[in-house]
N, C-alpha and C positions, 0 to 999 in steps of 0.2 A: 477609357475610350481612346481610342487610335486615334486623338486629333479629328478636325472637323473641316477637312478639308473637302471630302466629297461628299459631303451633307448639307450642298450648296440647297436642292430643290426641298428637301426638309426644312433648312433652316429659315430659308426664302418666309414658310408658312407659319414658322413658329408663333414671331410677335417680336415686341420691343426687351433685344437683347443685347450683348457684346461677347465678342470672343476674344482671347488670351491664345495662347501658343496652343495648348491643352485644355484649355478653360472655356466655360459657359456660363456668364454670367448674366443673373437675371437679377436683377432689383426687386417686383414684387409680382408673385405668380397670378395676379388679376393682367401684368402686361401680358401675358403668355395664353399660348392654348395649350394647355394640359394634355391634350388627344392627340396633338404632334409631340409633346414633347414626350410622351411614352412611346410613340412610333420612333423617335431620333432614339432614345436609350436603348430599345427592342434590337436597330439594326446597327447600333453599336456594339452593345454584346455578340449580337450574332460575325458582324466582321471580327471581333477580336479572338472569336470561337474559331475562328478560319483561321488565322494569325500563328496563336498559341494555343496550340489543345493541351486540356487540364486532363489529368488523369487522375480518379480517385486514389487514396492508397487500399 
């Protein structure tokens, strides 16, 4: 993930978390909501899809 910096209104929703420079760290996925945190992963890939396009070989 490209850092979590404008994943402010996601992560707002998330649950009892902390972040790292790059990191996302959760103690135990009962503090979390699961249904955000597949939405924060989904439009992480997708920004980093925009970033660096992969090209098959």
């Amino acid at each position: 993930m490209p850092g979590y910096q404008n994943y402010d209104a996601i992560l707002g929703r998330l649950g009892k978390h902390k972040l790292g420079r790059s990191c996302l760290y959760i103690n135990k996925l009962d503090d979390i909501d699961m249904d955000v945190l597949a939405e924060l992963i989904r439009t992480g890939l997708k920004d980093l899809k925009a970033l660096w396009r992969v090209h098959p070989a």
